[in-house]
LOLUMVO-850443 format. One record per residue (C-alpha): x, y, z; residue in three letters. Coordinates in pm, 1 decimal. Each point is the difference from the previous one (the first is absolute). Example, Ala and Ser with C-alpha at 12.3 -4.5 7.8 and 13.67 -1.06 7.14 Angstrom:
% LOLUMVO-850443
FIKE         c1         c2         c3   rest
FIKE     1230.0     -450.0      780.0    ALA
FIKE      137.0      344.0      -66.0    SER
END
This chain:
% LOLUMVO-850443
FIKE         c1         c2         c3   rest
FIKE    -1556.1     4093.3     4538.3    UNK
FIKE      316.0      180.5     -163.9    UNK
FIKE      330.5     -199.5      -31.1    UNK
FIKE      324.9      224.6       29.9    UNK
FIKE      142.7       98.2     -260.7    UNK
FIKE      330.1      181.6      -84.3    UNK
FIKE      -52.9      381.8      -71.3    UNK
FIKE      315.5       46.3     -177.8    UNK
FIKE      -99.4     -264.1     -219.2    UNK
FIKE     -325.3       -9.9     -113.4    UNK
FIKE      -72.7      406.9      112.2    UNK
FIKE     -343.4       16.4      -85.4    UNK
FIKE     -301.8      -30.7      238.5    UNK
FIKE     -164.8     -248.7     -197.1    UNK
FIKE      274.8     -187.4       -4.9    UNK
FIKE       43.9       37.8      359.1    UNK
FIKE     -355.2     -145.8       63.8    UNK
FIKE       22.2     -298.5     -269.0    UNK
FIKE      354.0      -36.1        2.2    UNK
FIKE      -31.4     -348.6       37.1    UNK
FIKE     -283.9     -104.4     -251.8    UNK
FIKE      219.3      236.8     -262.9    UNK
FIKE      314.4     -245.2       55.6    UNK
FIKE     -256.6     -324.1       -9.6    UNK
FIKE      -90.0      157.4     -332.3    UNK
FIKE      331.6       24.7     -126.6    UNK
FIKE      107.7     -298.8       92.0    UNK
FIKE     -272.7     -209.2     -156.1    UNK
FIKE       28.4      237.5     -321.9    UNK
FIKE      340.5      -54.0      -17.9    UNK
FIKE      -29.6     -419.9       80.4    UNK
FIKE     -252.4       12.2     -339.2    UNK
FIKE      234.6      184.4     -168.6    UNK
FIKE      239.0     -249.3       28.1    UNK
FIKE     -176.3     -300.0      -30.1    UNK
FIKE     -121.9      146.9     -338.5    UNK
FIKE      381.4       61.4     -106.7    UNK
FIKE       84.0     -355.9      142.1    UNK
FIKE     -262.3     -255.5     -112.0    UNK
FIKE      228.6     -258.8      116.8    UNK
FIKE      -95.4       64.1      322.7    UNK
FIKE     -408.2      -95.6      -31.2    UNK
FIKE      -63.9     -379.9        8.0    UNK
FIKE       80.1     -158.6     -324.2    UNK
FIKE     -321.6     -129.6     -224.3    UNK
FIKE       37.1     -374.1      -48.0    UNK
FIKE      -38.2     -148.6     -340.3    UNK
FIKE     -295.8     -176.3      115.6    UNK
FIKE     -166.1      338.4      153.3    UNK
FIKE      121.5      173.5     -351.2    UNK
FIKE     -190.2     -230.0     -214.8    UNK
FIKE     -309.6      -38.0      196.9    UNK
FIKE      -46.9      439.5       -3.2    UNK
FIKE       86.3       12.0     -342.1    UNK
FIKE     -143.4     -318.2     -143.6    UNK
FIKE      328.0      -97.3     -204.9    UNK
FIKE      261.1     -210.5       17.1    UNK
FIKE      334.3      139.8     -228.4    UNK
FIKE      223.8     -250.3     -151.1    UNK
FIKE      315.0       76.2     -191.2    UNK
FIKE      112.4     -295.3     -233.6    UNK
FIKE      174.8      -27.8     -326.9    UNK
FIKE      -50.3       41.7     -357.4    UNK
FIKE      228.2     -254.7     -115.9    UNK
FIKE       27.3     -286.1      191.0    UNK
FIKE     -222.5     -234.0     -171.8    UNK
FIKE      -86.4     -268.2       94.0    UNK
FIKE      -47.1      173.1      315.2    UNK
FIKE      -77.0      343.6      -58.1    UNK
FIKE        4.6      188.6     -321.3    UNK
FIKE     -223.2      259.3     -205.3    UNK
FIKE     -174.5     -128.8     -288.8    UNK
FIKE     -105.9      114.5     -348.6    UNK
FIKE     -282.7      199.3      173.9    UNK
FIKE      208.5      174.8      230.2    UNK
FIKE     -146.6     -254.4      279.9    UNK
FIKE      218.3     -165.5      258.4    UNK
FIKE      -22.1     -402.4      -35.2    UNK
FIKE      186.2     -254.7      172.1    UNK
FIKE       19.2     -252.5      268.7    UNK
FIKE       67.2      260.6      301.0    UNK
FIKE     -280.2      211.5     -130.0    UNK
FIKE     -220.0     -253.3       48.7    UNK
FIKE       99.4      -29.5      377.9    UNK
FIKE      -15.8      342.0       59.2    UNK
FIKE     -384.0      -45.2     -106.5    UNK
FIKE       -4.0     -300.5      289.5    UNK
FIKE      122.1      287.4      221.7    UNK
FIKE     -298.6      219.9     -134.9    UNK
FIKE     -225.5     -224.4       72.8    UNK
FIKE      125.2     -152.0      332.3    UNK
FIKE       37.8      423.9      112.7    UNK
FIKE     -385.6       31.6     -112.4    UNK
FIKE     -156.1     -255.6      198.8    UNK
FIKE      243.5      120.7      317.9    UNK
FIKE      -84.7      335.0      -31.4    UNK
FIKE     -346.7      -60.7      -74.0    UNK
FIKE      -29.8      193.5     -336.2    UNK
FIKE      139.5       11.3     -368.3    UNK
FIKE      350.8       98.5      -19.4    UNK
FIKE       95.0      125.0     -319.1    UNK
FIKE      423.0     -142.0     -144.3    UNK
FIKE      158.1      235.6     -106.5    UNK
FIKE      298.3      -67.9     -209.2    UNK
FIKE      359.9      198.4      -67.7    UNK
FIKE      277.7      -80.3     -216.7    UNK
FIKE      392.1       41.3      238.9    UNK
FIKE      292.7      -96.2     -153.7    UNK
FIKE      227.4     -278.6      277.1    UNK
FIKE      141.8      308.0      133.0    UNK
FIKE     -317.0      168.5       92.7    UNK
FIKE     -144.6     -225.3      169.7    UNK
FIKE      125.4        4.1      345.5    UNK
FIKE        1.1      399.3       47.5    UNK
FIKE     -398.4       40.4     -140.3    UNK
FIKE      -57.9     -260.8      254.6    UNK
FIKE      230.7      213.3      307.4    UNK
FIKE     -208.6      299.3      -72.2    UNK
FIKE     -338.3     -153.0      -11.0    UNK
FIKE      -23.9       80.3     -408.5    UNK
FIKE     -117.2     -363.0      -73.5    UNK
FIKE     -137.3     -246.5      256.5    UNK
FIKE      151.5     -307.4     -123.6    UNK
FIKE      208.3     -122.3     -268.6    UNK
FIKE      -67.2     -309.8     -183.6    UNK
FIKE      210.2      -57.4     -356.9    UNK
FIKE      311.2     -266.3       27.1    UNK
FIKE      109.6       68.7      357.8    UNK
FIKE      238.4     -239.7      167.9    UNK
FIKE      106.6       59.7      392.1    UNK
FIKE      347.4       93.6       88.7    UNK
FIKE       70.6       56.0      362.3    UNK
FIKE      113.3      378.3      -76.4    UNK
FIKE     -331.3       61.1     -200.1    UNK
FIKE     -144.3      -92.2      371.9    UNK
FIKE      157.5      269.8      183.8    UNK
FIKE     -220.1      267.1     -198.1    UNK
FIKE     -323.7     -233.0     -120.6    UNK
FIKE     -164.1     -294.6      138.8    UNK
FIKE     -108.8     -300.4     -254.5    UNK
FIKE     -287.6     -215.1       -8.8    UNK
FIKE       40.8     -356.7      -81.6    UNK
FIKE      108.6     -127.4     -296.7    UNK
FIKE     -224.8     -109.6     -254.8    UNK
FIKE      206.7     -131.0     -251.0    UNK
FIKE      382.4      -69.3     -101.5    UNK
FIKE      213.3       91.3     -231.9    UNK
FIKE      397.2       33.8      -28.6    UNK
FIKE      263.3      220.4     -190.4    UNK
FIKE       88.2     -133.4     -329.0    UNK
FIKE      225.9      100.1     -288.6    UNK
FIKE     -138.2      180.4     -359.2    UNK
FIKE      267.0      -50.5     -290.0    UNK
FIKE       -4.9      -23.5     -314.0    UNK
FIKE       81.6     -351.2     -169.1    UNK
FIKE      368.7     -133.7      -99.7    UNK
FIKE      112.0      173.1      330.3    UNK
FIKE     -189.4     -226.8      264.2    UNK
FIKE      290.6      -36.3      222.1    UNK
FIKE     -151.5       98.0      378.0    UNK
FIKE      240.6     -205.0      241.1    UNK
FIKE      137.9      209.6      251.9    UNK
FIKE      353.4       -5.6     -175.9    UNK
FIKE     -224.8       80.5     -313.0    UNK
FIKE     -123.6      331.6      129.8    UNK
FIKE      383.9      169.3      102.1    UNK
FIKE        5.0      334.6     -205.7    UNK
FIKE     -323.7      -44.1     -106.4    UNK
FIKE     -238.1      301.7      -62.5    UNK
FIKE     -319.7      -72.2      161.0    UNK
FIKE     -308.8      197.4       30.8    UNK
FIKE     -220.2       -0.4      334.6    UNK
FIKE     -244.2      196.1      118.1    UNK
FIKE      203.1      248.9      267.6    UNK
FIKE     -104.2     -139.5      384.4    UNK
FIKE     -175.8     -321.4      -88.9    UNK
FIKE       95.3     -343.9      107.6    UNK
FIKE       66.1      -53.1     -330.3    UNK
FIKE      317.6      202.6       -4.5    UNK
FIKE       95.1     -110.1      364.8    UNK
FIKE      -38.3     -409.8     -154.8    UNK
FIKE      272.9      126.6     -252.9    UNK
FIKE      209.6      115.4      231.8    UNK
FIKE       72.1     -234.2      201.8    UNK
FIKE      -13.6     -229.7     -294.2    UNK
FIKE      266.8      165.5     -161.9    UNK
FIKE      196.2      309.6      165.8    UNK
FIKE      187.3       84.0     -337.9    UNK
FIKE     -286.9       45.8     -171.3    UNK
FIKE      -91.0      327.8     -127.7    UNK
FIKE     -331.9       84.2      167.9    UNK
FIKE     -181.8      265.3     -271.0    UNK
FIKE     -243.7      183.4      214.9    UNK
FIKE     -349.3       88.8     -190.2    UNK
FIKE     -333.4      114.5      133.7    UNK
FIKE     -261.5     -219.7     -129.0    UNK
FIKE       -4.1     -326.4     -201.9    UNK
FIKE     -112.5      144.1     -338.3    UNK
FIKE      339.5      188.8        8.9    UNK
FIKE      169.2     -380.1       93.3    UNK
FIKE     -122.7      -95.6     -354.9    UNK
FIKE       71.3      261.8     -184.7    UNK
FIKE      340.3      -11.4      108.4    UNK
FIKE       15.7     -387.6      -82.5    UNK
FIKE     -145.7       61.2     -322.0    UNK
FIKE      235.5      287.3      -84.2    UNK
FIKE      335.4     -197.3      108.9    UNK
FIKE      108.5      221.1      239.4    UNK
FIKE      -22.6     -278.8      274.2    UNK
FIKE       97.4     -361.1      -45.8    UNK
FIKE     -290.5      -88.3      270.2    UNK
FIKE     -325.6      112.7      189.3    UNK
FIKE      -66.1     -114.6      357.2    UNK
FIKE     -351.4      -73.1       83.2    UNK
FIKE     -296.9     -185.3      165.1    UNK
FIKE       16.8     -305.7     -225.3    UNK
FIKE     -368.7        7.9      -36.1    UNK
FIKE       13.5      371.1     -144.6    UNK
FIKE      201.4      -69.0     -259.4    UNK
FIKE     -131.5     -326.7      -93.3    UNK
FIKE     -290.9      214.3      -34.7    UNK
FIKE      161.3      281.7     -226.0    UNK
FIKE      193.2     -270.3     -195.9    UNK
FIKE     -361.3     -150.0      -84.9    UNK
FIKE     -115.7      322.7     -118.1    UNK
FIKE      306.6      153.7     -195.1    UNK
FIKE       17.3        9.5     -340.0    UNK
FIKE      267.3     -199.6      -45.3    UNK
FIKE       24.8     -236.2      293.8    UNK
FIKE      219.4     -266.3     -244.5    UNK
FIKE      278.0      273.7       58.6    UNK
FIKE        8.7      -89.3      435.8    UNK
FIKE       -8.4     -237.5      232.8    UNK
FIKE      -70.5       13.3      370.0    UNK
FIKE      278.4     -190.6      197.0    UNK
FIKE      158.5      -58.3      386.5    UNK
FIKE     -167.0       -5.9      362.1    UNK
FIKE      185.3      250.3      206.4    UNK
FIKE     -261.0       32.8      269.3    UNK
FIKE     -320.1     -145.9      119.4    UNK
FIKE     -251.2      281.4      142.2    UNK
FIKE     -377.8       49.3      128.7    UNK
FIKE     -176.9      265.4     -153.7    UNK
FIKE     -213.3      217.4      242.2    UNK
FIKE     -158.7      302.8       14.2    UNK
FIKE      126.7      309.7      189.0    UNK
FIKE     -189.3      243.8      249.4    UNK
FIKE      125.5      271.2      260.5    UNK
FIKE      171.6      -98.1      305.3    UNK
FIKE     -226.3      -12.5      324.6    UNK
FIKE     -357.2      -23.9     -174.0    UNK
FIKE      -62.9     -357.3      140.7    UNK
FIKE     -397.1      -72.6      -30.4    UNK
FIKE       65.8      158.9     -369.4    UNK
FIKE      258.8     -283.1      -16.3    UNK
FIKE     -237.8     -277.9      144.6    UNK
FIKE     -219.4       87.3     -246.2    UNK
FIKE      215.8      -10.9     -294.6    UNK
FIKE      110.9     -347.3      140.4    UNK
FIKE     -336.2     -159.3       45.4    UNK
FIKE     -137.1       80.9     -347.9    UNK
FIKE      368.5      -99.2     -185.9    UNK
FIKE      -14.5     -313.2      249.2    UNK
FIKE     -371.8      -94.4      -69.1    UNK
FIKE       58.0       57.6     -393.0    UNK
FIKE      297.4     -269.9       16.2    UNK
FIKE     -219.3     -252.9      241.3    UNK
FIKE     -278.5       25.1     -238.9    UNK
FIKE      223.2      -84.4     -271.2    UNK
FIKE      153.6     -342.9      147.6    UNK
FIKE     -331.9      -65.4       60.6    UNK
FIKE      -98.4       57.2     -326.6    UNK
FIKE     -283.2      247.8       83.2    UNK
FIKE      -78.6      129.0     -408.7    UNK
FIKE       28.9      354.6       56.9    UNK
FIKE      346.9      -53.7       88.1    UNK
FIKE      113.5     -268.0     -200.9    UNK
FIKE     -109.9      214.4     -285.0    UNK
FIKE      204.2      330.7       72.7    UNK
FIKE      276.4     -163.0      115.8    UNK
FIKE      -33.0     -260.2     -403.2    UNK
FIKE      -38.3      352.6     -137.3    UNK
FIKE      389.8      102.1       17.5    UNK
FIKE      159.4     -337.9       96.1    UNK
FIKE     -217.8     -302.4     -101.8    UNK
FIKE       49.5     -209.5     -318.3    UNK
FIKE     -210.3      240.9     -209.3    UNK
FIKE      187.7      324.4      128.9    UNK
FIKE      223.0      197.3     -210.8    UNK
FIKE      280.6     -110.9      248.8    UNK
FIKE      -78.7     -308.4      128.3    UNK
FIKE      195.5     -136.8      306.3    UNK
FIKE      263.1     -254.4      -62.6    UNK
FIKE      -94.3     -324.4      209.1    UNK
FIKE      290.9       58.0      193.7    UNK
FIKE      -59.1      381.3       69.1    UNK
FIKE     -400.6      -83.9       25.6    UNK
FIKE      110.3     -264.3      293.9    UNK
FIKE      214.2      267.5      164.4    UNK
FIKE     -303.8      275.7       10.0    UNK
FIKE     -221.4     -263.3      131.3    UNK
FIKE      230.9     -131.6      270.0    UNK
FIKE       70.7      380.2       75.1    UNK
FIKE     -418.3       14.8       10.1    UNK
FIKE        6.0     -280.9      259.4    UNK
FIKE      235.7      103.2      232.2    UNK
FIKE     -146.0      355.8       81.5    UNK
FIKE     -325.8     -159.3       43.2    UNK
FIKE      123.9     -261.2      234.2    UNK
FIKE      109.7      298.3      231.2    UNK
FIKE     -314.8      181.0       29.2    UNK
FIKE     -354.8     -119.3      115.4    UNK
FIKE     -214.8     -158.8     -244.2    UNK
FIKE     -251.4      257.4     -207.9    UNK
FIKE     -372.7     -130.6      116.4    UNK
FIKE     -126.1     -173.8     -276.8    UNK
FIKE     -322.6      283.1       -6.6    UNK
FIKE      320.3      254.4     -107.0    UNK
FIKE      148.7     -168.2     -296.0    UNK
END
């Protein structure tokens, strides 16, 4: 059967006889074509789907956030939130049905929420508090422990009431909660923006800030481990925050599973199931390098309780 075709467009009698196959042609080549230039436009892998074809799961953290996450001697990452992205190994291996391999990369505060927008890490665990405009781009898991922004200063100049802090030059990591806690603590003071807590020291150390604004169990940790820790003193509460890890928006069963095994690692815990009890004793308990205060330990715990009192109760055959 032919199909009329112009003449004075497509001239030639082949054309003529397969005029409309040609244009089919064309317009499928030229849909491909542009699906290839627009990859957008084919249905988005999952985070789930990701790590099942490729068999690992990629986690950006940090380097030196310890007690949480930090490198060590060996050039290995250590730390509390390391040891929950290995519950999320473990819970993704059973799921999925075969060993998933963690794989682990060092982002500075500020990198964290663009590797996870373009797909560069698959979650983000380190010392990650929510904030409701870190929601708009990211979505957060629960929060396994607690923490709160606290002030770094050297001794003889302790002084950390609001009035205290007028004029002051204080250094906090740019973006974090920890510079939005000074803030509205004190609007005169004079926020130094830096990019990563080793440069908050430093800066401390060198006198060129009067303060350094962070997680109150991170520096606790660094002032344990300085060389001269007689020289500082942790002081003030200016916020209380949950620390959770982060993943990209819209990946919810990779979500539910990052929630069951952080949620079954903190049941087994309060239920004092040994595997648990004895990662959780190796960066807070009594023999830990930083052991929890009794007050802070009874905050983390309550904290513990309270997201497990909102979600169904792990089968006993899980813990």
């Amino acid at each position: 059967m032919q199909y009329p075709v112009d003449p004075n467009r497509f001239p030639h009698p082949l054309v003529k006889v397969w005029g409309r196959g040609v244009r089919l042609t064309l317009l499928t080549t030229l849909c491909s074509l542009f699906t290839i230039a627009n990859p957008q436009l084919v249905s988005a892998e999952t985070v789930l789907e990701k790590v099942a074809r490729t068999g690992t799961v990629t986690a950006g953290t940090n380097k030196n956030a310890l007690p949480f996450a930090f490198m060590d001697e060996h050039g290995q990452f250590q730390g509390y939130s390391i040891e929950m992205l290995k519950q999320v190994q473990a819970q993704l291996s059973k799921t999925l049905g075969k060993e998933i391999e963690l794989k682990l990369i060092a982002l500075t505060p500020s990198d964290r929420i663009p590797k996870l927008v373009t797909g560069e890490v698959d979650i983000v665990c380190d010392a990650s508090s929510y904030t409701w405009e870190r929601d708009k781009e990211i979505d957060f898991s629960v929060s396994y422990s607690l923490t709160g922004t606290r002030l770094l200063m050297k001794k003889g100049s302790e002084a950390w009431e609001p009035e205290a802090l007028a004029n002051k030059k204080i250094a906090a990591v740019a973006g974090t909660t920890n510079e939005i806690a000074i803030r509205r603590t004190q609007s005169r003071a004079q926020i130094i923006a830096i990019q990563d807590h080793a440069q908050g020291y430093k800066a401390l150390q060198q006198g060129t800030v009067d303060a350094f604004a962070a997680d109150g169990i991170l520096l606790e940790g660094w002032l344990q481990n300085s060389q001269n820790p007689e020289d500082f003193n942790v002081v003030g509460y200016f916020s209380r925050e949950g620390i959770a890890c982060m993943m990209p928006e819209n990946n919810s069963k990779f979500v539910d599973q990052v929630n069951y095994a952080l949620v079954r690692f903190m049941e087994g815990y309060l239920k004092g199931k040994e595997p648990y009890v004895k990662t959780f004793d190796r960066w807070f308990g009594p023999e830990a390098k930083l052991p929890l205060t009794q007050d802070l330990r009874s905050l983390v715990l309550e904290t513990m309780q309270l997201v497990i009192d909102f979600k169904e109760e792990i089968p006993e055959s899980d813990l």
